[in-house]
KEKE-3310 file (N, C-alpha, C; in steps of 0.2 Angstrom, whole numbers, plus 5000, padded with zeros to 4 digits):
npx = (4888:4900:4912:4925:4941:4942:4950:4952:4953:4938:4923:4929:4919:4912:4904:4911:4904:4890:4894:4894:4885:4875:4882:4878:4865:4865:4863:4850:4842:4838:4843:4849:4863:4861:4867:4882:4886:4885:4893:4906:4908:4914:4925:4929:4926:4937:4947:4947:4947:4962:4968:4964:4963:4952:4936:4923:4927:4931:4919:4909:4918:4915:4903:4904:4910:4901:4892:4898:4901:4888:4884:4892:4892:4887:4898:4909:4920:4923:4938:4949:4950:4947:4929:4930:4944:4940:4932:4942:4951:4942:4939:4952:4958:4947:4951:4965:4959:4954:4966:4972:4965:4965:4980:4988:4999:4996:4992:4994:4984:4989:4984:4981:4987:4990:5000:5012:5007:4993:4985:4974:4978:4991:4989:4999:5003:4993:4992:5001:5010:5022:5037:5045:5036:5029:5037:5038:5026:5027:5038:5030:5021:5030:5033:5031:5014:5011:5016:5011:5000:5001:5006:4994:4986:4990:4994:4983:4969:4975:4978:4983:5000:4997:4984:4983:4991:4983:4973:4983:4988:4999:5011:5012:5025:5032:5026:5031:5044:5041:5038:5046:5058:5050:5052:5067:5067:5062:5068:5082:5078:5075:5083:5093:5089:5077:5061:5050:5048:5040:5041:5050:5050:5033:5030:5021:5023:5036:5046:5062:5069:5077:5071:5062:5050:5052)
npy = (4971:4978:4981:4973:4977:4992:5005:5017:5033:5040:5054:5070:5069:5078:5095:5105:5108:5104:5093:5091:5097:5084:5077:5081:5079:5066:5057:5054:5057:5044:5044:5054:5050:5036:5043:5050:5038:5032:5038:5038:5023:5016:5020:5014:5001:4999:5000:4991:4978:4977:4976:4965:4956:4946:4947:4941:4945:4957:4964:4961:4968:4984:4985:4983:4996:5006:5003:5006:5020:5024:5024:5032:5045:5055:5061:5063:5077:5091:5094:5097:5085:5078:5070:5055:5054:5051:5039:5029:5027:5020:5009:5005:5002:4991:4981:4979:4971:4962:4955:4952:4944:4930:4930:4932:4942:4955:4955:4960:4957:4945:4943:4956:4968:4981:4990:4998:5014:5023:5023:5011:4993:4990:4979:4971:4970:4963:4952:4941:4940:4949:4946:4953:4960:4951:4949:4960:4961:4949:4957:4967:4960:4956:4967:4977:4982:4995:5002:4994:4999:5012:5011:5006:5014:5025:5018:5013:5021:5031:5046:5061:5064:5072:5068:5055:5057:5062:5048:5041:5043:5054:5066:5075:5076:5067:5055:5058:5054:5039:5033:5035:5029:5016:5014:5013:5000:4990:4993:4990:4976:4972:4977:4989:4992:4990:4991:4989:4994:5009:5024:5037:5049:5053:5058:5072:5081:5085:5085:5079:5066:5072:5081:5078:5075:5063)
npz = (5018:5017:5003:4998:5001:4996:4987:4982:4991:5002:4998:5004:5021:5022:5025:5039:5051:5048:5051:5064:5069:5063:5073:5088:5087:5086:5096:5099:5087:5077:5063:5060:5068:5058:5044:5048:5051:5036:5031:5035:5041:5029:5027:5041:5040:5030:5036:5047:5042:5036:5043:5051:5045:5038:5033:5037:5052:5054:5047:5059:5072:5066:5065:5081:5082:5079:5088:5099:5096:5096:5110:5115:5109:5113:5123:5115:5110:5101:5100:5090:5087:5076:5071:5062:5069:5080:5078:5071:5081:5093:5084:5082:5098:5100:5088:5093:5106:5100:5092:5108:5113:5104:5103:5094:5083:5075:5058:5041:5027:5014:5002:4997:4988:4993:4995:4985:4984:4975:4962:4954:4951:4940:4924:4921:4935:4941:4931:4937:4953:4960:4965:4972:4977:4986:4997:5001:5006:5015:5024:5030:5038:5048:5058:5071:5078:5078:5067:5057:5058:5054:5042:5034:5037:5029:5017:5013:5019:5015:5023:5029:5037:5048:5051:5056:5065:5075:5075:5080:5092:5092:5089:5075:5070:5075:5069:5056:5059:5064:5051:5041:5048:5048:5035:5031:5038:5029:5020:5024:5026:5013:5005:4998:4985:4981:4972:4977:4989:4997:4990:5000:4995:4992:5005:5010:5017:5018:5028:5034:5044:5053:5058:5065:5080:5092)
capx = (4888:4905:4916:4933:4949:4940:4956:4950:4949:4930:4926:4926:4914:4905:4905:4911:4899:4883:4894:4896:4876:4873:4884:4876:4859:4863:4861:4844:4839:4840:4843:4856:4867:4861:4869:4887:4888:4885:4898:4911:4908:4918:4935:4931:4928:4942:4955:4950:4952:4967:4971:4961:4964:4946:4929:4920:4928:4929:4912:4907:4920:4913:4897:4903:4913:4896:4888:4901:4902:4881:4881:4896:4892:4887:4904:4912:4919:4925:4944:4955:4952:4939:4923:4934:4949:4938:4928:4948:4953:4938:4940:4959:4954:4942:4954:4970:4957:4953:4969:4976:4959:4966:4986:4993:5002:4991:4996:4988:4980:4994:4984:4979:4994:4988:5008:5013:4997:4992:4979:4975:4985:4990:4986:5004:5004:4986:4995:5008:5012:5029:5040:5048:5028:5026:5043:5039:5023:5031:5040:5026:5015:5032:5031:5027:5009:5011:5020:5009:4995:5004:5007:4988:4983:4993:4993:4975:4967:4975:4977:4991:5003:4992:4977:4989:4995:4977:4973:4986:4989:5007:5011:5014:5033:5031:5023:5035:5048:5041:5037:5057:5064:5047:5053:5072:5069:5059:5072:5086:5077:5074:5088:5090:5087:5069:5057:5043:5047:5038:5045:5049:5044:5028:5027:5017:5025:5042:5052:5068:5069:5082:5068:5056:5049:5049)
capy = (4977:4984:4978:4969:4981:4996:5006:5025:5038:5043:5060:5072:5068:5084:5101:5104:5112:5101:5087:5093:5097:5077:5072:5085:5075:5059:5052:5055:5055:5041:5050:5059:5043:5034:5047:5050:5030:5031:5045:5033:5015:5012:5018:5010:4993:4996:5001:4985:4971:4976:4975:4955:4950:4942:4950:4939:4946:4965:4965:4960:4972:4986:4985:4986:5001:5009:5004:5009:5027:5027:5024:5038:5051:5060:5062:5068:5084:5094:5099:5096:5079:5075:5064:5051:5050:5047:5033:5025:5025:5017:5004:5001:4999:4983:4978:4977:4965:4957:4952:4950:4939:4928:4929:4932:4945:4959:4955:4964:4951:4946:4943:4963:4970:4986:4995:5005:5019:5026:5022:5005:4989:4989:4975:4967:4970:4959:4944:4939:4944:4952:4941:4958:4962:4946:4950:4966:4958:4946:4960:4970:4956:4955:4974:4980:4986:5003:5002:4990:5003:5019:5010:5007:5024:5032:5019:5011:5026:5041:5049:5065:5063:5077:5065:5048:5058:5062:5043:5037:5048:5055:5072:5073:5073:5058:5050:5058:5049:5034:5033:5036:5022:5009:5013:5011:4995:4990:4992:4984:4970:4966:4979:4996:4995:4984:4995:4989:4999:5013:5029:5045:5056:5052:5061:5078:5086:5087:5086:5076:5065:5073:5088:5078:5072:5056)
capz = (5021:5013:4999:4999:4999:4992:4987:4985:4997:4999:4999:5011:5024:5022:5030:5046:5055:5047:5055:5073:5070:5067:5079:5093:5088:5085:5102:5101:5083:5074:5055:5063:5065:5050:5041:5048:5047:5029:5028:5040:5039:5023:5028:5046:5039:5028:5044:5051:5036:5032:5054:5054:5038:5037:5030:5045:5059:5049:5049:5067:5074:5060:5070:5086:5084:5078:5093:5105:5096:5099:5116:5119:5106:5118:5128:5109:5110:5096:5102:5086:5085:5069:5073:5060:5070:5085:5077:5072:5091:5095:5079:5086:5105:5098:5084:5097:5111:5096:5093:5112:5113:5100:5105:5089:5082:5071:5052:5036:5021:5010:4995:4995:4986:4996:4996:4987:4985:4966:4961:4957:4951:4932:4919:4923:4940:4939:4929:4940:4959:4960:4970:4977:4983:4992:5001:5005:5011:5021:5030:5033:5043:5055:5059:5076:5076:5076:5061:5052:5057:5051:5035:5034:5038:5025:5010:5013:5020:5013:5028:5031:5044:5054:5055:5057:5071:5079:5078:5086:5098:5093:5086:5067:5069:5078:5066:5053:5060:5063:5046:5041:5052:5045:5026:5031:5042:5026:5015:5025:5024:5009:5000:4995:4978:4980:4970:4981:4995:4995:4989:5005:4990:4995:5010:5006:5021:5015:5033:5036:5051:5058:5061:5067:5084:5093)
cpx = (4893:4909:4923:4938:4948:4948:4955:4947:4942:4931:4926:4921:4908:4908:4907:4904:4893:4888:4894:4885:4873:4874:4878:4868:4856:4861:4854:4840:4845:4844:4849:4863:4867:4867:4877:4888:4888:4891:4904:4912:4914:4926:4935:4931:4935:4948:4954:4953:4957:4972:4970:4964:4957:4940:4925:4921:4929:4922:4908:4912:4917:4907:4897:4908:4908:4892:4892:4900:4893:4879:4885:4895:4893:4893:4909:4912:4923:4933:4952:4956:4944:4935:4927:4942:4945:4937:4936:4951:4949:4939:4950:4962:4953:4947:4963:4966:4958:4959:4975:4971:4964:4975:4989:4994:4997:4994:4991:4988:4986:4993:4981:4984:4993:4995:5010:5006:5000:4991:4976:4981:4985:4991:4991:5004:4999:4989:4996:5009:5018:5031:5043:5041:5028:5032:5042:5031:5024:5035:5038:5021:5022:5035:5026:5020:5009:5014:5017:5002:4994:5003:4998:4984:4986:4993:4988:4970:4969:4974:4983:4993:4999:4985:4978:4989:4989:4975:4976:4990:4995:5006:5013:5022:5034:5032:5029:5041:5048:5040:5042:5059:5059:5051:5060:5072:5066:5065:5079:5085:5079:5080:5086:5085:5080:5063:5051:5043:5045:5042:5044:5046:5037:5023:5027:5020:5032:5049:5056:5064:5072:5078:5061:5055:5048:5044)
cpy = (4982:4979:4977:4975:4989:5001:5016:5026:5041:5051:5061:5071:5074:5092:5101:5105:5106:5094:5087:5094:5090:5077:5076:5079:5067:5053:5050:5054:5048:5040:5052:5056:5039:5037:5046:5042:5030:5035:5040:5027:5013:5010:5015:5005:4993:4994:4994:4978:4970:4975:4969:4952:4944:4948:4949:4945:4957:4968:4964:4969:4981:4987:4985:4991:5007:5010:5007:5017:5030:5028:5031:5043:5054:5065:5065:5075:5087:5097:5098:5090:5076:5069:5057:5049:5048:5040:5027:5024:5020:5010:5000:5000:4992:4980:4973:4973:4963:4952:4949:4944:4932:4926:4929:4939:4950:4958:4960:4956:4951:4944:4948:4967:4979:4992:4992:5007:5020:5023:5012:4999:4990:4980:4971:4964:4964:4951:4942:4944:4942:4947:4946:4961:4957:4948:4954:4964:4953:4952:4965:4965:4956:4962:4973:4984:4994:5003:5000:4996:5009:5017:5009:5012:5028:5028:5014:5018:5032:5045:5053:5064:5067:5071:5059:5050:5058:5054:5040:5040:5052:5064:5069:5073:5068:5056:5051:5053:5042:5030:5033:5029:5016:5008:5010:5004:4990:4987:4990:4977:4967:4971:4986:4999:4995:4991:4993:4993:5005:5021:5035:5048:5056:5057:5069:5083:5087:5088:5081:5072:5069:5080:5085:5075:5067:5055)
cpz = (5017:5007:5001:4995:4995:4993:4988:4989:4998:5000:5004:5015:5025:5025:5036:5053:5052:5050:5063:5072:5071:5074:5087:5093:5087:5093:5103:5093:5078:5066:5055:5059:5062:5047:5044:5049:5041:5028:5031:5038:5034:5026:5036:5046:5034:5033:5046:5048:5036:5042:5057:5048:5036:5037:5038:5051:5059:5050:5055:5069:5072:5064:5076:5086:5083:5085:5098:5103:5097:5105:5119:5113:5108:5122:5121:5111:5103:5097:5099:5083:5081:5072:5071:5067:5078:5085:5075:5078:5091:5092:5082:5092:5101:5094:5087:5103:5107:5097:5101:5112:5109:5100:5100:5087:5075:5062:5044:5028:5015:5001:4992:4994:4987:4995:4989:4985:4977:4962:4960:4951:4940:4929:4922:4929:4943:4936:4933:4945:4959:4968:4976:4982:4988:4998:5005:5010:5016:5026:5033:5038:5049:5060:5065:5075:5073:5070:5056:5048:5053:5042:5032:5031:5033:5018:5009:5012:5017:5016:5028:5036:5051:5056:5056:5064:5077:5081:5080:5090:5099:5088:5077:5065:5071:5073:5056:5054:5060:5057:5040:5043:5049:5039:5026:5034:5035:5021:5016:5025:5019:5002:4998:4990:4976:4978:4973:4987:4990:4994:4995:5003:4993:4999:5009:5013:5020:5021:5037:5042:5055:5063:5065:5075:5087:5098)
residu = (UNK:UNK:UNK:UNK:UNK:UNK:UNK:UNK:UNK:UNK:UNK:UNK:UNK:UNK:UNK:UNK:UNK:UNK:UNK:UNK:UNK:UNK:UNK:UNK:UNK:UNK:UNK:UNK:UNK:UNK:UNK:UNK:UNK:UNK:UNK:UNK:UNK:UNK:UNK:UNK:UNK:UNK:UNK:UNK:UNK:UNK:UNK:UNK:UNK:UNK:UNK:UNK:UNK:UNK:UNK:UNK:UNK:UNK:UNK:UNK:UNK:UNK:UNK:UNK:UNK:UNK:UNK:UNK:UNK:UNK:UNK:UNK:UNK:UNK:UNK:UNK:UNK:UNK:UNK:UNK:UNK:UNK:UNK:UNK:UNK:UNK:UNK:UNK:UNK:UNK:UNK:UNK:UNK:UNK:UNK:UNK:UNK:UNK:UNK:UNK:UNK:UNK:UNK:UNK:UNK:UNK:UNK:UNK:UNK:UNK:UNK:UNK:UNK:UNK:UNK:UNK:UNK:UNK:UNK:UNK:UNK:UNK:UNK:UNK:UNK:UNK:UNK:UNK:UNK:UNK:UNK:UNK:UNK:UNK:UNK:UNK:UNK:UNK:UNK:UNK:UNK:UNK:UNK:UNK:UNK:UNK:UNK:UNK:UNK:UNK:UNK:UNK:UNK:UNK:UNK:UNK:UNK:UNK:UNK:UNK:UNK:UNK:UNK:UNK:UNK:UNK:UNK:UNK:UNK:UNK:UNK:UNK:UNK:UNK:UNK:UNK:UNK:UNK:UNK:UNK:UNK:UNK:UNK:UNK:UNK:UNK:UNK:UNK:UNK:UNK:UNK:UNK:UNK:UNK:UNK:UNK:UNK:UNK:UNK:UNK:UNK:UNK:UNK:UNK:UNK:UNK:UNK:UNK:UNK:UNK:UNK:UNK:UNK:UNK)
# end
């Protein structure tokens, strides 16, 4: 159904307006929702991979977050919160039973050298896994979810802290900050200097903690 780790962002899913059109007929026609599945699915199987750490259970879940958003399209309303970041809610509802079901701790695949983002891994990078990577991967699987998720959202998916913040229910200065104290708590671990953390630069909004929201 989907491939392992796809690392680019897909496009845009389309026009606004012709996607508020599916969705209004998707309850009812079949075509409708075909289509904004095709336009979705990827990055919702990728959201969850990198949340199980298995293809298996990626792909079950993956299908049942489809069918839950068929039974409630209906109840979708349009009021700032994108069709996408609905279908992520949905995906991290199922993905957080999964793992209480299961009683362990939500970790991300530590043989997908996912962090940091741009573009994909170089010829070196490919020989030989950085000892400083696995590090940093080891102290990303013992990260609070929220934290593990944010990191997800922003350097799996490519998502801006405004559409981070829609799915997971926080303002975007939230998620600013939380995204501050992940990278410091990051780089206490494993050292200032550790070029595997990832760099603040990064973030395209450009505002401090000290200005943002908890």
């Amino acid at each position: 159904m989907t491939g392992k780790g796809r690392r680019e962002r897909p496009a845009d899913p389309g026009d606004h307006g012709d996607e508020l059109d599916l969705i209004v007929r998707a309850g009812s026609d079949a075509e409708a929702f075909g289509l904004l599945y095709e336009r979705h699915v990827r990055r919702i199987y990728n959201y969850i991979f990198y949340r199980t750490g298995n293809h298996h259970d990626a792909e079950d879940l993956t299908a049942r977050v489809f069918q839950r958003a068929l039974r409630h399209v209906g109840t979708y309303q349009d009021k700032g919160v994108p069709f996408s970041a609905w279908l992520y809610r949905i995906a991290h509802n199922l993905v957080a039973n999964w793992h209480r079901d299961r009683s362990r701790r939500p970790t991300v695949p530590l043989e997908d050298d996912w962090l940091p983002g741009g573009g994909g891994p170089q010829p070196e990078a490919m020989a030989v896994a950085s000892d400083e990577q696995r590090r940093l991967m080891d102290a990303v699987r013992r990260l609070p979810e929220d934290r593990q998720q944010l990191l997800i959202l922003k350097f799996v998916e490519r998502l801006s802290n405004a559409e981070i913040g829609l799915i997971m229910g926080r303002t975007e200065g939230a998620v600013k900050s939380l995204y501050h104290r992940t990278l410091n708590a990051l780089r206490d671990e494993l050292g200032a200097a550790s070029s595997a953390v990832p760099a603040e630069a990064g973030d395209e909004d450009g505002v401090g903690p000290d200005e943002a929201e908890e």
